[in-house]
VOPAGU-2260 file (C-alpha; in pm, 1 decimal, decimal comma):
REM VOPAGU-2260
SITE   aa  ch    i         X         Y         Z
SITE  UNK   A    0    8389,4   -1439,5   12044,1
SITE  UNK   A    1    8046,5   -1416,7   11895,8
SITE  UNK   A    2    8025,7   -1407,9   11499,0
SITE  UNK   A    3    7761,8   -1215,0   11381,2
SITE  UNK   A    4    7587,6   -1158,6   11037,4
SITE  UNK   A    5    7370,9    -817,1   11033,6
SITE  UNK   A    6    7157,3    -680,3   10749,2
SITE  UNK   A    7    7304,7    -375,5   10534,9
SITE  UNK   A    8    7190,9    -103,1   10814,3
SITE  UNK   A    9    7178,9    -309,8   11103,5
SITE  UNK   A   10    7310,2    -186,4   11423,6
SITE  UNK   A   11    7602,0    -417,9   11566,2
SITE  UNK   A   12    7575,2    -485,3   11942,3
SITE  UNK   A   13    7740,0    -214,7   12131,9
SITE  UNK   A   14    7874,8    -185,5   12538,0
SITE  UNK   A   15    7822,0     174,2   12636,5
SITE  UNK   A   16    8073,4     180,7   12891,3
SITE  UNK   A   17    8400,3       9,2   13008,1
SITE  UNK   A   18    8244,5    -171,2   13258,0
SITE  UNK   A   19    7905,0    -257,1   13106,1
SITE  UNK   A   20    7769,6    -634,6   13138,2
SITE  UNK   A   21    7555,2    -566,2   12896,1
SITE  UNK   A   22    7605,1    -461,4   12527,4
SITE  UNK   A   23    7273,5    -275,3   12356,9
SITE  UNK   A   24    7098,3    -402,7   12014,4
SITE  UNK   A   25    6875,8    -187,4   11841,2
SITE  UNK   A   26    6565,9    -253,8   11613,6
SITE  UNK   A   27    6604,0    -306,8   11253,9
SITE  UNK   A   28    6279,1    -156,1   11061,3
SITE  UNK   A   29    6158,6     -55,9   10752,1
SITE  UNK   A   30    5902,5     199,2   10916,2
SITE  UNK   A   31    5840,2     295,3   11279,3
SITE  UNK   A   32    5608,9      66,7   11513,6
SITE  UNK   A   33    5426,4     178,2   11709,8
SITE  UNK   A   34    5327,5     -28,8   12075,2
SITE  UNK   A   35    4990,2      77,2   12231,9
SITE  UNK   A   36    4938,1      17,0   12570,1
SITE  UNK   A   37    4982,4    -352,4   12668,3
SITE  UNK   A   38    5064,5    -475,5   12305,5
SITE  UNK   A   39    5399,3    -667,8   12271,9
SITE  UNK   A   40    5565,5    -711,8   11931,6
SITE  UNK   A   41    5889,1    -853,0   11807,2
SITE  UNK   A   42    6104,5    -614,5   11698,6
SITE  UNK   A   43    6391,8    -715,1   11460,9
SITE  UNK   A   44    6753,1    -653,5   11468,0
SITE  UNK   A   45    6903,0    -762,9   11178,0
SITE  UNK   A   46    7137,3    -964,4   11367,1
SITE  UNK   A   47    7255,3   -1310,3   11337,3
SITE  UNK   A   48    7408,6   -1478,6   11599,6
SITE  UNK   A   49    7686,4   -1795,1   11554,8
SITE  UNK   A   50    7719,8   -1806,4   11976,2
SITE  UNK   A   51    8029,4   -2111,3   12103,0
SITE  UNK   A   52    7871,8   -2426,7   12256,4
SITE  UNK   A   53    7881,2   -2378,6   12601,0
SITE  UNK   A   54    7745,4   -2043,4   12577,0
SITE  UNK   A   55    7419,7   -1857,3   12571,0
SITE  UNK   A   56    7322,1   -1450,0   12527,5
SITE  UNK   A   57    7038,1   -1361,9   12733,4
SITE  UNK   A   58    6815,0   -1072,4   12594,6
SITE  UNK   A   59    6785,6    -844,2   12883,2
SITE  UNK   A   60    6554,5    -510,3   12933,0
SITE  UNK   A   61    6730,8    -146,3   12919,5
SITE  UNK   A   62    6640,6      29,1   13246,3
SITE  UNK   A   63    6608,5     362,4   13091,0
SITE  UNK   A   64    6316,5     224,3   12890,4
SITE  UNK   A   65    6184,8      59,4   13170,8
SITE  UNK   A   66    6169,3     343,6   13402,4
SITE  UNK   A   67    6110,1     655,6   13168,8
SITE  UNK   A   68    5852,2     459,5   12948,3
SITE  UNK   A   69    5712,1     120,8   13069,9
SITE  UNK   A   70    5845,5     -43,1   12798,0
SITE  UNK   A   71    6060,5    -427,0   12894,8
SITE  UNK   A   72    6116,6    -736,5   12735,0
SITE  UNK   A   73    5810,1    -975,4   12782,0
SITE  UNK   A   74    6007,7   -1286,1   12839,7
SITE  UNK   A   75    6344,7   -1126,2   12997,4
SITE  UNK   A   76    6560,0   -1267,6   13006,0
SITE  UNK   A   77    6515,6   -1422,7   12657,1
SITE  UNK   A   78    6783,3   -1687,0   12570,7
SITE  UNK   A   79    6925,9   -1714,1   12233,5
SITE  UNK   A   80    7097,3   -2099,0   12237,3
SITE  UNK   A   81    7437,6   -2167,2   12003,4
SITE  UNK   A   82    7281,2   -2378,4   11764,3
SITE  UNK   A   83    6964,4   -2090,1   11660,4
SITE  UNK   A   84    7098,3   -1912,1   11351,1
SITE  UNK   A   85    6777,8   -1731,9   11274,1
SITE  UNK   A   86    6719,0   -1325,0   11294,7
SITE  UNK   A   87    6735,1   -1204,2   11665,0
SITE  UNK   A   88    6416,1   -1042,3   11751,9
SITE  UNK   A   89    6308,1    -893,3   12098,1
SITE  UNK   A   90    5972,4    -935,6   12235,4
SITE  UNK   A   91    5868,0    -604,0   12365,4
SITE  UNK   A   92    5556,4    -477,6   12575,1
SITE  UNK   A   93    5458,0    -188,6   12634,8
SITE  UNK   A   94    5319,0    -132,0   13028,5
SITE  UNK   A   95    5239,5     223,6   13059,0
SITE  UNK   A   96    4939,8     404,3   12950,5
SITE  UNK   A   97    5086,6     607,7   12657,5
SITE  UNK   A   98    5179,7     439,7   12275,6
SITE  UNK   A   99    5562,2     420,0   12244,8
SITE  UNK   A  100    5684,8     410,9   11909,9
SITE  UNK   A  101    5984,5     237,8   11790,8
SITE  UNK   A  102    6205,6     359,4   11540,4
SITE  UNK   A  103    6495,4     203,0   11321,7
SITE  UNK   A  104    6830,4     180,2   11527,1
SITE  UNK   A  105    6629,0     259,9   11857,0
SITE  UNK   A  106    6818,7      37,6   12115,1
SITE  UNK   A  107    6578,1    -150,1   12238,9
SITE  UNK   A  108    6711,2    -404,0   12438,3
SITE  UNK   A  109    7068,9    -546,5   12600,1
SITE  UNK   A  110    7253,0    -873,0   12585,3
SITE  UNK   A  111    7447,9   -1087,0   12799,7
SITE  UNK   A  112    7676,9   -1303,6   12698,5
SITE  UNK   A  113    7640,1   -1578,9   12987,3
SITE  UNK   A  114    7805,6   -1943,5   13005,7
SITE  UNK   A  115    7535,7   -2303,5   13036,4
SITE  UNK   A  116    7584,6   -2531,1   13288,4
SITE  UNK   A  117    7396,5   -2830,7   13159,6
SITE  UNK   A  118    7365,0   -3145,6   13408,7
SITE  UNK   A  119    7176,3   -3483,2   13362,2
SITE  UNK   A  120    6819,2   -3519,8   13496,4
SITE  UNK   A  121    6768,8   -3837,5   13744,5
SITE  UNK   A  122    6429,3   -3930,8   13869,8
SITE  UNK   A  123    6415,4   -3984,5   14265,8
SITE  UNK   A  124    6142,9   -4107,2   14519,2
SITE  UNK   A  125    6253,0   -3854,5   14788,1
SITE  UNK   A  126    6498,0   -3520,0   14831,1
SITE  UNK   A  127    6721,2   -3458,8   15076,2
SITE  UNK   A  128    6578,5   -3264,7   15373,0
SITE  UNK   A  129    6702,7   -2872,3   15395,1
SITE  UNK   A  130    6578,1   -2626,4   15657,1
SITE  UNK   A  131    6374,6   -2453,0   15404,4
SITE  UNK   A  132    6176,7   -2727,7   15299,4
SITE  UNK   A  133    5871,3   -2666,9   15058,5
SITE  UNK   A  134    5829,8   -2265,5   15151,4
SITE  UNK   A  135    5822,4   -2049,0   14846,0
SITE  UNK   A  136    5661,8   -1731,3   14782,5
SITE  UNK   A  137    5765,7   -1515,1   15060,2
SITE  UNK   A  138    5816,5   -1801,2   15289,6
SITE  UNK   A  139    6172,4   -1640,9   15438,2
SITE  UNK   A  140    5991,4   -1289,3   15514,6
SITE  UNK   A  141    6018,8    -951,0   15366,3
């Protein structure tokens, strides 16, 4: 379970469907913003997040705004970690060539509810070999 605190108006997270991964979170504003072509902003959501060690929510783009608008989340996916208790706000950027404004309860964005693996770090001279090796970037074809 997540325990959440949300401002007086604030929009609780919400799945749209049954089988959703992803539940939507909408902007929390006092007046509309507007973002003009590649500007980013963080947009409140009046949200408050107590998330269970072990446990992260990852702040994840909505496709419709994606595709219709050019509008994403600059850093998706963002991570909120359990032990940040501070407002949720989503980094947005606008990447088309029209201003897209933003107003209160807009959903904006979706989140994940994922689990952390978190493993110790151990400095080596060498790695093991693997038929890949060092190729990156396109290295196994289209």
């Amino acid at each position: 379970m997540i325990r959440i605190k949300a401002e007086k108006g604030a929009v609780l997270p919400q799945y749209q469907t049954k089988g959703a991964a992803g539940a939507d979170i909408s902007a929390f504003l006092t007046r509309s913003e507007t973002l003009r072509p590649g500007e980013y902003k963080a947009i409140p959501t009046g949200l408050y997040m107590e998330i269970p060690e072990g446990y992260e929510v990852q702040v994840r783009p909505r496709s419709g705004l994606a595709f219709k608008h050019g509008v994403t989340v600059l850093n998706a996916p963002g991570t909120i970690d359990s032990d940040y208790r501070g407002e949720v706000k989503v980094i947005l950027i606008n990447h088309s060539d029209e201003p897209f404004v933003i107003n209160n309860g807009d959903r904006i964005a979706q989140i994940v509810v994922a689990p952390v693996s978190r493993l110790p770090f151990e400095e080596v001279r060498d790695l093991s070999e693997t038929e890949r090796g060092e190729g990156g970037f396109g290295s196994t074809g289209v």
